[in-house]
mmCIF file as gemmi writes it, N, C-alpha and C atoms, coordinates in Angstrom:
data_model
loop_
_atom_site.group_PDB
_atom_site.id
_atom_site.type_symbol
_atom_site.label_atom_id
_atom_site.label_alt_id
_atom_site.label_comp_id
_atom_site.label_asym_id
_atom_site.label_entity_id
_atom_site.label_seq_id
_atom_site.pdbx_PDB_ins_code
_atom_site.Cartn_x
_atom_site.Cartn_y
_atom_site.Cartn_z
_atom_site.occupancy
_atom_site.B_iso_or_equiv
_atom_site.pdbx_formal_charge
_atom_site.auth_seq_id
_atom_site.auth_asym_id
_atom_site.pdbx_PDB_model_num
ATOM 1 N N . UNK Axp A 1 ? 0.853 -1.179 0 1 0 ? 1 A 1
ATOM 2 C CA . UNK Axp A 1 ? 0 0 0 1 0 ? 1 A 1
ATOM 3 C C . UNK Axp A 1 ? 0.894 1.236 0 1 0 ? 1 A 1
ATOM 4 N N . UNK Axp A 2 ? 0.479 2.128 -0.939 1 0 ? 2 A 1
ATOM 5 C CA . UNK Axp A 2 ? 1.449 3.546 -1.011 1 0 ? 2 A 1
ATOM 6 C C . UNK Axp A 2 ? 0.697 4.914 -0.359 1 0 ? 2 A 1
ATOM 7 N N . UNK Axp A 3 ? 0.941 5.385 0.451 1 0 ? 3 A 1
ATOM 8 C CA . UNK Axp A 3 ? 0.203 6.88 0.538 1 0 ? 3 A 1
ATOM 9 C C . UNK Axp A 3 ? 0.858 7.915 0.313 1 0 ? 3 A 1
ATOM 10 N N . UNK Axp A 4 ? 0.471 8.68 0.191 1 0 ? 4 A 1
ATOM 11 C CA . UNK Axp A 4 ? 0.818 10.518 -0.265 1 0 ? 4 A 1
ATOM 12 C C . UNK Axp A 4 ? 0.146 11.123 0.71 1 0 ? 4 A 1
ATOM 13 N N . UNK Axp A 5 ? 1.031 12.606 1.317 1 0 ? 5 A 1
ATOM 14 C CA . UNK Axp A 5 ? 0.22 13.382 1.536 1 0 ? 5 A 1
ATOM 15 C C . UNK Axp A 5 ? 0.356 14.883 0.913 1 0 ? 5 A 1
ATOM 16 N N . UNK Axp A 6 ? -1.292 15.066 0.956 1 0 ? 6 A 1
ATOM 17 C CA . UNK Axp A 6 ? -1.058 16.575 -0.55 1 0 ? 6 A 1
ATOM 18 C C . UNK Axp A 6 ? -1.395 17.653 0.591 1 0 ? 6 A 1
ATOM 19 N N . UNK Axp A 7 ? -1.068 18.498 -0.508 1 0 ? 7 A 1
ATOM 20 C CA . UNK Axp A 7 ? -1.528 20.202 0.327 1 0 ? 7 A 1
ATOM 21 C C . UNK Axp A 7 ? -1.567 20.175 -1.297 1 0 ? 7 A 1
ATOM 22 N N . UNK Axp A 8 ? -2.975 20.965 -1.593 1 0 ? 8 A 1
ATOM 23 C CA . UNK Axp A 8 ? -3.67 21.403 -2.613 1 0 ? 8 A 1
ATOM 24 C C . UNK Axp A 8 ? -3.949 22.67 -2.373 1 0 ? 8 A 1
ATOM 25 N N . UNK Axp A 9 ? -3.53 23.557 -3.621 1 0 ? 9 A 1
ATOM 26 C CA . UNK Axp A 9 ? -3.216 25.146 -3.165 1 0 ? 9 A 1
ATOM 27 C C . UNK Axp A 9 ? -4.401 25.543 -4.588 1 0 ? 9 A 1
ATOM 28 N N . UNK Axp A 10 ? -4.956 26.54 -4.54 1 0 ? 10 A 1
ATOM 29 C CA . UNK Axp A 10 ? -5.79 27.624 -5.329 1 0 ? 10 A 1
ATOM 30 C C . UNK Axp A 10 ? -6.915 27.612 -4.624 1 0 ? 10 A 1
ATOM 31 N N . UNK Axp A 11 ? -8.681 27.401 -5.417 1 0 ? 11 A 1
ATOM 32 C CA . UNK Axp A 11 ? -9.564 27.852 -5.656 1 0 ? 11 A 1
ATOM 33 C C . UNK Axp A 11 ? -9.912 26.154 -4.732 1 0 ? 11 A 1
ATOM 34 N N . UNK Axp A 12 ? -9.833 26.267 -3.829 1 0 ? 12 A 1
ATOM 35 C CA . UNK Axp A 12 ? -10.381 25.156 -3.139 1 0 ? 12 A 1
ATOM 36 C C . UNK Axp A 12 ? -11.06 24.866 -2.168 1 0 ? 12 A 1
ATOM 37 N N . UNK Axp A 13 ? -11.372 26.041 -1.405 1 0 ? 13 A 1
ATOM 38 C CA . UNK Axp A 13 ? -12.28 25.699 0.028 1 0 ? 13 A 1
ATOM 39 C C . UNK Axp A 13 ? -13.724 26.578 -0.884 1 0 ? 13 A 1
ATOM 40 N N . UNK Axp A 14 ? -14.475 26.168 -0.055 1 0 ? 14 A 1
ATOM 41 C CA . UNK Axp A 14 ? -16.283 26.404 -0.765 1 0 ? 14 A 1
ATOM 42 C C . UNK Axp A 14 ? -16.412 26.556 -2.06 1 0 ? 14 A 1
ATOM 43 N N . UNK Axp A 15 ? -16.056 25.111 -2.474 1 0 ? 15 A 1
ATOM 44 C CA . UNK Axp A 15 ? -16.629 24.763 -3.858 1 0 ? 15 A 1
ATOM 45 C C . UNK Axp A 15 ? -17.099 23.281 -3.991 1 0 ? 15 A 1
ATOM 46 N N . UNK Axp A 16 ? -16.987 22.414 -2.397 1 0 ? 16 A 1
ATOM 47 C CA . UNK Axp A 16 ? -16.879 20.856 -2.597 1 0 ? 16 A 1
ATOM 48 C C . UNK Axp A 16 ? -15.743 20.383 -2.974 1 0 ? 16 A 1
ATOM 49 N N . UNK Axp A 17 ? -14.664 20.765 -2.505 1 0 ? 17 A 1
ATOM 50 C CA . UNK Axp A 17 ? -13.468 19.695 -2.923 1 0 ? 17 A 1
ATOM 51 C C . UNK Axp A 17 ? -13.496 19.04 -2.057 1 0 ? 17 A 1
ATOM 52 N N . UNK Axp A 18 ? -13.713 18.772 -0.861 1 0 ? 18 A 1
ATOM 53 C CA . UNK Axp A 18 ? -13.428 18.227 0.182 1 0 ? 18 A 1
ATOM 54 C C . UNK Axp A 18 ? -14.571 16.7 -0.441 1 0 ? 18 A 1
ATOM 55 N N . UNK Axp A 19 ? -16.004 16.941 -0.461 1 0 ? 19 A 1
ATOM 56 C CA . UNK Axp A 19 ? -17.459 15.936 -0.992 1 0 ? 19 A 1
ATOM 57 C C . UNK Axp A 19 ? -17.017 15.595 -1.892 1 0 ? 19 A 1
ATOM 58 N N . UNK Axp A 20 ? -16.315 16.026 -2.978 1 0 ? 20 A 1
ATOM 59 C CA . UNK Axp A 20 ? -15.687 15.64 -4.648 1 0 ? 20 A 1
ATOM 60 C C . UNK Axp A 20 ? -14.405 14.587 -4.302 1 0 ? 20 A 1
ATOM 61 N N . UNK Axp A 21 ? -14 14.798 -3.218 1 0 ? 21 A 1
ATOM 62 C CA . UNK Axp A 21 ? -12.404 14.12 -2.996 1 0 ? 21 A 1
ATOM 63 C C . UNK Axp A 21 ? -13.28 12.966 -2.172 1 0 ? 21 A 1
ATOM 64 N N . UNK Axp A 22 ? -13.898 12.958 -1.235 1 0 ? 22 A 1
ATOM 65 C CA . UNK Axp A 22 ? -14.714 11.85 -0.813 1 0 ? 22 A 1
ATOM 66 C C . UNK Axp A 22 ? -14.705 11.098 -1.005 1 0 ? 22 A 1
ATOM 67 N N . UNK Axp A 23 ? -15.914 11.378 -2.672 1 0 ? 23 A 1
ATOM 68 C CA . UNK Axp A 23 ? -16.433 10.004 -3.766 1 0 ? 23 A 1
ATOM 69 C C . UNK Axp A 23 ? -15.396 9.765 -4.003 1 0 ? 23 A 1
ATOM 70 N N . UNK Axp A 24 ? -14.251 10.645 -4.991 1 0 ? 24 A 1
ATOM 71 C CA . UNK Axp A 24 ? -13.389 9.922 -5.28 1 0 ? 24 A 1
ATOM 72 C C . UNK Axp A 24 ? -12.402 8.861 -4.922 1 0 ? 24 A 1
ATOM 73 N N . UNK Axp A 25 ? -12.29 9.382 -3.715 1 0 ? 25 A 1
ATOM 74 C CA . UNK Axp A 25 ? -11.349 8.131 -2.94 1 0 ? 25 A 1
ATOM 75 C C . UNK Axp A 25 ? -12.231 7.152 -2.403 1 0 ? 25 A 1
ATOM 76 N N . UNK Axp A 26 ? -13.451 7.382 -2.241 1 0 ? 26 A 1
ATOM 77 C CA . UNK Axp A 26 ? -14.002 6.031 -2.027 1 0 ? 26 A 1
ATOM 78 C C . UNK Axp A 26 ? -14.365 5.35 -3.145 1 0 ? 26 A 1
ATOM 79 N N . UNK Axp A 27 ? -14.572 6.068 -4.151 1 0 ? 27 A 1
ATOM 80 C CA . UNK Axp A 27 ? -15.134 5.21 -5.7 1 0 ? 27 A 1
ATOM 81 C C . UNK Axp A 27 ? -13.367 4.363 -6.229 1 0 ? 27 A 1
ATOM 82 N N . UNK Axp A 28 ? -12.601 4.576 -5.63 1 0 ? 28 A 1
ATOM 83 C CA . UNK Axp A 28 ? -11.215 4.043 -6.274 1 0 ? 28 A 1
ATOM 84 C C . UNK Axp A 28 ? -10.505 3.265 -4.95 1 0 ? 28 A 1
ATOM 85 N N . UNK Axp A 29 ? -11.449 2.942 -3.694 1 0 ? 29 A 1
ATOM 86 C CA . UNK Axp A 29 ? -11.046 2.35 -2.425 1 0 ? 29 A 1
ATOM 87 C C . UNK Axp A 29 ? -9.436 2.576 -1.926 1 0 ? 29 A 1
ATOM 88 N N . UNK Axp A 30 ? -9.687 4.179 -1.667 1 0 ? 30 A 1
ATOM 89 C CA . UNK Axp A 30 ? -8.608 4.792 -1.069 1 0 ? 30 A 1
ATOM 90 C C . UNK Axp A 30 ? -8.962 4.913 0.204 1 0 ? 30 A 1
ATOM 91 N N . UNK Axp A 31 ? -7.958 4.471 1.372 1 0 ? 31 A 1
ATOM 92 C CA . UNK Axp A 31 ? -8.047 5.053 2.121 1 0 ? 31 A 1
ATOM 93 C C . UNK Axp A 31 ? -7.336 6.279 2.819 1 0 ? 31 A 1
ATOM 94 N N . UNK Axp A 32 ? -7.971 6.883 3.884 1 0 ? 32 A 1
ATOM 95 C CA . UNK Axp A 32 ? -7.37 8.084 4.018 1 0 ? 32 A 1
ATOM 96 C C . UNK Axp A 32 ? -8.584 9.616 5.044 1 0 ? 32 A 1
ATOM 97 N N . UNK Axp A 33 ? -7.82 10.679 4.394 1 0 ? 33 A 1
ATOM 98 C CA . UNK Axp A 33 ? -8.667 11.475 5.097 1 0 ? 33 A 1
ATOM 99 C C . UNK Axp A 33 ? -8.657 12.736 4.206 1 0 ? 33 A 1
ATOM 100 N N . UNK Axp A 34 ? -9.08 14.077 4.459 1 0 ? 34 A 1
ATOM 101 C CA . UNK Axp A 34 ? -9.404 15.131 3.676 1 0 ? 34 A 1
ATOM 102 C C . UNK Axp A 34 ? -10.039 16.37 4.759 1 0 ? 34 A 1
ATOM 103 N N . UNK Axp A 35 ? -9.312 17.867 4.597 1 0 ? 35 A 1
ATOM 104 C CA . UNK Axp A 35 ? -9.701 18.546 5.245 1 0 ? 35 A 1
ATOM 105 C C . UNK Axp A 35 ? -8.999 19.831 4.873 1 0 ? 35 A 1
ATOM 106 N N . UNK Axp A 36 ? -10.118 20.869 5.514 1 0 ? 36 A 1
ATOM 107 C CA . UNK Axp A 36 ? -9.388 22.166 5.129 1 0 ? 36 A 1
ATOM 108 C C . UNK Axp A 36 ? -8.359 22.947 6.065 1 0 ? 36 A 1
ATOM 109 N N . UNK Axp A 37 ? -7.451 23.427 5.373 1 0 ? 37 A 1
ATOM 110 C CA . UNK Axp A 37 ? -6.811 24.235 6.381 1 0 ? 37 A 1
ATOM 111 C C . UNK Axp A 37 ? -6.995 25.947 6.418 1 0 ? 37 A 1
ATOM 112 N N . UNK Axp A 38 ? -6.347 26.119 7.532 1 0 ? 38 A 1
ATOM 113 C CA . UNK Axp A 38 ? -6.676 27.708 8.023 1 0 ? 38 A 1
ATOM 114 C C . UNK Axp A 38 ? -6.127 28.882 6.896 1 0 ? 38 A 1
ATOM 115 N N . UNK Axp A 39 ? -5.129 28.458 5.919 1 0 ? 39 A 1
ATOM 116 C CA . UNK Axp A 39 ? -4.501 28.945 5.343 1 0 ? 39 A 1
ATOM 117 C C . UNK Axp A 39 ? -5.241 29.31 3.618 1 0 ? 39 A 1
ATOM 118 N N . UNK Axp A 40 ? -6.211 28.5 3.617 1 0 ? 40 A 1
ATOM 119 C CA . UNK Axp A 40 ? -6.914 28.398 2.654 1 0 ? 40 A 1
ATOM 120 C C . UNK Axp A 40 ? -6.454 26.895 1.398 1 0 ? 40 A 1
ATOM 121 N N . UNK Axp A 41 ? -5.878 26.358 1.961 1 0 ? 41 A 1
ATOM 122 C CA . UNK Axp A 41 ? -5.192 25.246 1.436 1 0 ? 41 A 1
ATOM 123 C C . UNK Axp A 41 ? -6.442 24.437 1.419 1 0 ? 41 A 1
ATOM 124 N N . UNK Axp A 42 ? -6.285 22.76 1.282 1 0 ? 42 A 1
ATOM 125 C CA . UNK Axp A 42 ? -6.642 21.399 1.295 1 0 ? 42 A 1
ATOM 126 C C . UNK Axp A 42 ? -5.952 20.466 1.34 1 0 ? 42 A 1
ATOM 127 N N . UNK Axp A 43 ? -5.693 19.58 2.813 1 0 ? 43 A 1
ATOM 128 C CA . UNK Axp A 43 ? -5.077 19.135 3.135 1 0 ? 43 A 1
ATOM 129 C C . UNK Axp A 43 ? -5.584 17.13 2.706 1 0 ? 43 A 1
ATOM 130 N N . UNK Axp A 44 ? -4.738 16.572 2.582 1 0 ? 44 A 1
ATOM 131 C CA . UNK Axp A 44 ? -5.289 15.296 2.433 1 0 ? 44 A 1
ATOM 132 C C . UNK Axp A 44 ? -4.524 14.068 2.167 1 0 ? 44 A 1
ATOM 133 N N . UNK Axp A 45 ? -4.941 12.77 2.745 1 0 ? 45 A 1
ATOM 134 C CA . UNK Axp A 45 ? -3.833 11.881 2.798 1 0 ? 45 A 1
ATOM 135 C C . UNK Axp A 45 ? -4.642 10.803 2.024 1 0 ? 45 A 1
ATOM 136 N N . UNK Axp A 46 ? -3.704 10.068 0.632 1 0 ? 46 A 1
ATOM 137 C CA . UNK Axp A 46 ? -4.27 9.073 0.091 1 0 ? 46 A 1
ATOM 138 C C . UNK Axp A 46 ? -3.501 8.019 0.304 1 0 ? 46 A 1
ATOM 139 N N . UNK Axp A 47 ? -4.182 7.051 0.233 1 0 ? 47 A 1
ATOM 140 C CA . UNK Axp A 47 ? -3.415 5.348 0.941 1 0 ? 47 A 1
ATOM 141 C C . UNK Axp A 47 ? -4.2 4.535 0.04 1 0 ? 47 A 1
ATOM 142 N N . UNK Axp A 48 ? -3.479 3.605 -0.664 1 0 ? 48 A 1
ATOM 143 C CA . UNK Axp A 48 ? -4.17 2.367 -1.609 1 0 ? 48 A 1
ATOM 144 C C . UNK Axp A 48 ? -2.625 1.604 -2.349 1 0 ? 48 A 1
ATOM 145 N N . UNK Axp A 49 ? -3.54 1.203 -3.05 1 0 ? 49 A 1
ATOM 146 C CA . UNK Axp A 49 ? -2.885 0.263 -4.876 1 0 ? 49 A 1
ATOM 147 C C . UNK Axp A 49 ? -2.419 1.64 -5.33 1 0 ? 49 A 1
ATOM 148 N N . UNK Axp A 50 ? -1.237 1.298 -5.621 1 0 ? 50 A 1
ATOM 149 C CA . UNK Axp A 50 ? -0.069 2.575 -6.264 1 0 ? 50 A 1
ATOM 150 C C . UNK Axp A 50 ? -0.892 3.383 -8.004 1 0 ? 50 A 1
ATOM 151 N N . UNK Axp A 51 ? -1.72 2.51 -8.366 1 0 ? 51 A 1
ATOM 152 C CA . UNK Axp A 51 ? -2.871 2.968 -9.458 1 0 ? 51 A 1
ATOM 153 C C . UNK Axp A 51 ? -4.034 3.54 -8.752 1 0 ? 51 A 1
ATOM 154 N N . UNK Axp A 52 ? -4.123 3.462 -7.606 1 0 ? 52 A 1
ATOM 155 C CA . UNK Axp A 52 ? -5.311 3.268 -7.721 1 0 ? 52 A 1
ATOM 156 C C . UNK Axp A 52 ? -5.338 5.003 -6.765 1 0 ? 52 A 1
ATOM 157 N N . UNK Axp A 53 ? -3.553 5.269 -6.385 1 0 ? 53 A 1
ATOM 158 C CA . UNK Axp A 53 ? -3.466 6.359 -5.266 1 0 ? 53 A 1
ATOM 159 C C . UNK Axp A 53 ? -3.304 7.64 -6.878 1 0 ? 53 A 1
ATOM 160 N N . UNK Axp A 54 ? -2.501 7.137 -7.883 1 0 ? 54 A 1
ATOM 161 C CA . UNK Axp A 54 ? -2.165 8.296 -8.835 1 0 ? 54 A 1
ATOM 162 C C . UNK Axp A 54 ? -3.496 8.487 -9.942 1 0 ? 54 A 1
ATOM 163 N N . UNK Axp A 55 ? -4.382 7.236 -9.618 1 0 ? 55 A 1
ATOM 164 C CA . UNK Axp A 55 ? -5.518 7.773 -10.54 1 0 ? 55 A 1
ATOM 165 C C . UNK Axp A 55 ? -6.213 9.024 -9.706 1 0 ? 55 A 1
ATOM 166 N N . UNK Axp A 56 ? -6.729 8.839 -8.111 1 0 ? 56 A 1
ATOM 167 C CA . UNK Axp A 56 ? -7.347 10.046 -7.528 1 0 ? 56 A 1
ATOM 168 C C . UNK Axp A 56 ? -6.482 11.139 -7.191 1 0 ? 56 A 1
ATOM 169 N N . UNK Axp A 57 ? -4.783 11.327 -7.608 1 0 ? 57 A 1
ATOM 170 C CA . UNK Axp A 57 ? -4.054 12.2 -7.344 1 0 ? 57 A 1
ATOM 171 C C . UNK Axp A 57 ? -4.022 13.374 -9.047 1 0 ? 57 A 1
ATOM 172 N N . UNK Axp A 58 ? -3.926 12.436 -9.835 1 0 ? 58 A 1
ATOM 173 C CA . UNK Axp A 58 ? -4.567 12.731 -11.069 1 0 ? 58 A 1
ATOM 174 C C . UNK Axp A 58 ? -6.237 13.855 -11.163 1 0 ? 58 A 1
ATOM 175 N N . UNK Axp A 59 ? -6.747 13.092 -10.505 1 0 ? 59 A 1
ATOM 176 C CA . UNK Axp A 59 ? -8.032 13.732 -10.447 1 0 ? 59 A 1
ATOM 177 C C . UNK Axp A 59 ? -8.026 14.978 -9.44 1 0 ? 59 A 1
ATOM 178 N N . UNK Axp A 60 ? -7.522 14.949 -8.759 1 0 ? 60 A 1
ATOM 179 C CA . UNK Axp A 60 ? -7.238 15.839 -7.77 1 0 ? 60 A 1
ATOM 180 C C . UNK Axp A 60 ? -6.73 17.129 -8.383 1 0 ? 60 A 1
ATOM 181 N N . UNK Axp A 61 ? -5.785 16.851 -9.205 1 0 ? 61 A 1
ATOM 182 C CA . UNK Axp A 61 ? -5.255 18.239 -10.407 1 0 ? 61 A 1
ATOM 183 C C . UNK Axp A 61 ? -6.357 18.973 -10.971 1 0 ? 61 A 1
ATOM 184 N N . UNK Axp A 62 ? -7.354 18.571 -11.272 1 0 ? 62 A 1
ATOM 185 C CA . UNK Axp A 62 ? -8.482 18.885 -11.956 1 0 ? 62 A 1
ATOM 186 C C . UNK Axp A 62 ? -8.932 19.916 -10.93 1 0 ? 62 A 1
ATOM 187 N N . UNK Axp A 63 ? -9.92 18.85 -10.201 1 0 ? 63 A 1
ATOM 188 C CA . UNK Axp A 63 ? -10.727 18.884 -8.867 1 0 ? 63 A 1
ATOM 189 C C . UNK Axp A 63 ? -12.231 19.26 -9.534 1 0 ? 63 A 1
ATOM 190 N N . UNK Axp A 64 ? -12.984 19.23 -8.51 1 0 ? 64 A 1
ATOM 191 C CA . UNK Axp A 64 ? -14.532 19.495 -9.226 1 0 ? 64 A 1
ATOM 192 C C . UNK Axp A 64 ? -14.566 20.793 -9.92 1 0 ? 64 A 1
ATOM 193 N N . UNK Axp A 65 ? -16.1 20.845 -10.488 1 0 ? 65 A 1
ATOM 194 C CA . UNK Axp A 65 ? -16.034 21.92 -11.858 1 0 ? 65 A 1
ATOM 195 C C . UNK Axp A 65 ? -16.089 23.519 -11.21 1 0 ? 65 A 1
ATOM 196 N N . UNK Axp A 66 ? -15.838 23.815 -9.662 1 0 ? 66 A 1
ATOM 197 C CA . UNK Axp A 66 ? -15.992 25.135 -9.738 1 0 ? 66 A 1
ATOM 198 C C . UNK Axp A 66 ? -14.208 25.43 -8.939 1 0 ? 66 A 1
ATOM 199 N N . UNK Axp A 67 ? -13.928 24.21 -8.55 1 0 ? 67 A 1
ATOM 200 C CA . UNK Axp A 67 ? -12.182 24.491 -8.302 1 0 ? 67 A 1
ATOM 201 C C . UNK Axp A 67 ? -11.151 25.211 -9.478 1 0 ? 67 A 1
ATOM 202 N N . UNK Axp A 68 ? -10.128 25.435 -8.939 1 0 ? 68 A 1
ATOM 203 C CA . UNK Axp A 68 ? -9.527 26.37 -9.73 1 0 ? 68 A 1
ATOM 204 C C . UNK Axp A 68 ? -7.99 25.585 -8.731 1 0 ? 68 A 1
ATOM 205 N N . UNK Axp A 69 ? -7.597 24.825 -8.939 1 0 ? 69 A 1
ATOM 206 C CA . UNK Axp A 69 ? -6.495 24.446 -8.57 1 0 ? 69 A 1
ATOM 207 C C . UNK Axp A 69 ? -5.374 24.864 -9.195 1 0 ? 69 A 1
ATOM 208 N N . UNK Axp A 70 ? -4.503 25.393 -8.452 1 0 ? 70 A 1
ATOM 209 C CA . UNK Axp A 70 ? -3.227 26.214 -9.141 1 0 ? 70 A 1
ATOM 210 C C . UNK Axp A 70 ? -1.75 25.136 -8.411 1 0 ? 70 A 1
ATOM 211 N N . UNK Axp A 71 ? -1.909 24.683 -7.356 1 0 ? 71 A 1
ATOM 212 C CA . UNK Axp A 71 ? -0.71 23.465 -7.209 1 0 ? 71 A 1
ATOM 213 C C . UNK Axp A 71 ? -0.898 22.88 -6.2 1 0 ? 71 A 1
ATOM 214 N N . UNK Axp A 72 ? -0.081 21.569 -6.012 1 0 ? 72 A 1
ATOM 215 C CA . UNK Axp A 72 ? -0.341 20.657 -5.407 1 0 ? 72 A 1
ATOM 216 C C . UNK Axp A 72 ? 1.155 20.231 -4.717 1 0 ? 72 A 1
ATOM 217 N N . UNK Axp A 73 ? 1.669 20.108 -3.552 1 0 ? 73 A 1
ATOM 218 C CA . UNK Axp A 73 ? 2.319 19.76 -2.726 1 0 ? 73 A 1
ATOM 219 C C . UNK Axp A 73 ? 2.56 18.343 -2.133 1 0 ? 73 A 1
ATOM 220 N N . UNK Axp A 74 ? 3.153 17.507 -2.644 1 0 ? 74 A 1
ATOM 221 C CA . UNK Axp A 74 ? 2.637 15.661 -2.423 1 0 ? 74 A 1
ATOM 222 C C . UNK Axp A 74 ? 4.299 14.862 -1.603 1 0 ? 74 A 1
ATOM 223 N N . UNK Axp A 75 ? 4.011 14.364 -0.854 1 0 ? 75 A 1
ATOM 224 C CA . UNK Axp A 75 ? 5.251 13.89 -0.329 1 0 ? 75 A 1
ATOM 225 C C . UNK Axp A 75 ? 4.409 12.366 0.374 1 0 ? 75 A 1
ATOM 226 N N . UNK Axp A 76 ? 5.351 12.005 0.52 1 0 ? 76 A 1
ATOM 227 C CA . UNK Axp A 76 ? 5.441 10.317 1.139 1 0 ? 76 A 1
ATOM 228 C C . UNK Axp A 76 ? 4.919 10.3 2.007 1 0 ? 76 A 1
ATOM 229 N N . UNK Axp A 77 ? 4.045 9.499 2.887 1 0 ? 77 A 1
ATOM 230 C CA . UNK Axp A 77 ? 3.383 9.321 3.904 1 0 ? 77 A 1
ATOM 231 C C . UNK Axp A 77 ? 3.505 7.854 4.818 1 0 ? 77 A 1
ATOM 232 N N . UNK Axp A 78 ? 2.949 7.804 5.946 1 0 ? 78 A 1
ATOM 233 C CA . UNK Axp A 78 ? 2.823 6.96 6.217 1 0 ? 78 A 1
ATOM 234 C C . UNK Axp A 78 ? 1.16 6.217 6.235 1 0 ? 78 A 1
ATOM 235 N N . UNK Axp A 79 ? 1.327 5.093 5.987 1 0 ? 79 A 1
ATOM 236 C CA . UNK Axp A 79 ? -0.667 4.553 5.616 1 0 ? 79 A 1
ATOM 237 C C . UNK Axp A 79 ? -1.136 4.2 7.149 1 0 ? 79 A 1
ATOM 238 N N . UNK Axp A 80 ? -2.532 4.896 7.156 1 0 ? 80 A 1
ATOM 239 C CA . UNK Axp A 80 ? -3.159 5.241 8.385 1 0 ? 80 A 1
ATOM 240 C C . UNK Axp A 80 ? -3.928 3.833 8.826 1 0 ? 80 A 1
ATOM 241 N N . UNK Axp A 81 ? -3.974 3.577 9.842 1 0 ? 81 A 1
ATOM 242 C CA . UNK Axp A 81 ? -4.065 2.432 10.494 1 0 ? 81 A 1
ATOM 243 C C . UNK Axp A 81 ? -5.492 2.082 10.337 1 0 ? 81 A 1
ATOM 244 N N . UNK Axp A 82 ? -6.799 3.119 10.104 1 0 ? 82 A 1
ATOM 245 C CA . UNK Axp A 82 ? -7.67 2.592 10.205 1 0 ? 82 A 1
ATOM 246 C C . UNK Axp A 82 ? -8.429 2.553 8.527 1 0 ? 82 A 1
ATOM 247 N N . UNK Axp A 83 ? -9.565 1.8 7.966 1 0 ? 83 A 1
ATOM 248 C CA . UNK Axp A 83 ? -9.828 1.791 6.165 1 0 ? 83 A 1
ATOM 249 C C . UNK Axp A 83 ? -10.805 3.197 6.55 1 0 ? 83 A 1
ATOM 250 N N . UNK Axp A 84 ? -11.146 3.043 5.325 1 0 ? 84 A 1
ATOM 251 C CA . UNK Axp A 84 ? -12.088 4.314 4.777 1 0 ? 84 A 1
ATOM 252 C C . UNK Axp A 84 ? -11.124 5.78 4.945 1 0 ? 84 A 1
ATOM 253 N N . UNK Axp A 85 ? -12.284 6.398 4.174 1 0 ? 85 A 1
ATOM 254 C CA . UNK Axp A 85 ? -11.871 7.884 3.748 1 0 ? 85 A 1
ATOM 255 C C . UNK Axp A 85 ? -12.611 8.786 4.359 1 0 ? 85 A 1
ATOM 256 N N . UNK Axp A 86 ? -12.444 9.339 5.38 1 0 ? 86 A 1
ATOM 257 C CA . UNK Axp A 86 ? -13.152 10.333 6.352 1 0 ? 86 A 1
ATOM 258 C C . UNK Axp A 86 ? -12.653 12.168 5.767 1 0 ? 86 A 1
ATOM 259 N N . UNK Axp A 87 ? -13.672 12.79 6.359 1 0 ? 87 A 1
ATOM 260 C CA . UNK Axp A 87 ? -13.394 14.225 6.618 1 0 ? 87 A 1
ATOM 261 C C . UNK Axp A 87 ? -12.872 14.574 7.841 1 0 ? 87 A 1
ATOM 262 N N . UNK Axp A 88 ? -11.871 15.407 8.087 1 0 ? 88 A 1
ATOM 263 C CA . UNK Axp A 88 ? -11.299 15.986 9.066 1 0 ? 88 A 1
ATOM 264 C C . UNK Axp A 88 ? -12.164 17.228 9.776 1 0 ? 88 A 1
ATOM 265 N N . UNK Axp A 89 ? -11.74 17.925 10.972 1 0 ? 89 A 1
ATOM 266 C CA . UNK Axp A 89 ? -12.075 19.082 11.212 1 0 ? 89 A 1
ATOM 267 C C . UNK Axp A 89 ? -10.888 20.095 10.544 1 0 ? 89 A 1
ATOM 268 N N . UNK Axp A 90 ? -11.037 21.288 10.155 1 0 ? 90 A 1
ATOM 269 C CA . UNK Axp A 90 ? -10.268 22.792 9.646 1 0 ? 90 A 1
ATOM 270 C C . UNK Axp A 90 ? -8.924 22.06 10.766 1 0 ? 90 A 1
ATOM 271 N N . UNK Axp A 91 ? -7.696 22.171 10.37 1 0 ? 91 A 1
ATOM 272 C CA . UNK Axp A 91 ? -6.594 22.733 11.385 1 0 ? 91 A 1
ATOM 273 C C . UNK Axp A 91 ? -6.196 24.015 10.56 1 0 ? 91 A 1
């Protein structure tokens, strides 16, 4: 199992990236978590099948249709002990 963790930088808090990143990691059985930060960022950790982490990291570049993603920050992680893909609270 491989995880990443991103910091997703632009047009990303109140548009649903957080509900859009959700499905996605659950429609591609990622586990992990997702949340906003104080900074205006999007913080988020993906854990799976090494396809299955760069297909929703892929998608993540995009992000849903009212995001405006300008970059993405991704480094090595460690995979979180418990399954599923939860929402965080703001740090």
């Amino acid at each position: 199992m491989n995880a990443r963790l991103l910091r997703i930088s632009g047009r990303v808090q109140g548009v649903g990236y957080r509900d859009w990143l959700i499905h996605e990691a659950q429609r591609n059985g990622i586990w992990g978590w997702v949340r906003n930060r104080r900074d205006g960022t999007v913080e988020a950790l993906l854990a799976g099948e090494l396809d299955a982490v760069q297909s929703v990291l892929s998608a993540c570049r995009r992000g849903p249709p009212l995001a405006l993603v300008e970059s993405i920050d991704e480094r090595f992680a460690d995979v979180p002990s418990e399954p599923g893909f939860t929402r965080r609270p703001t740090a």
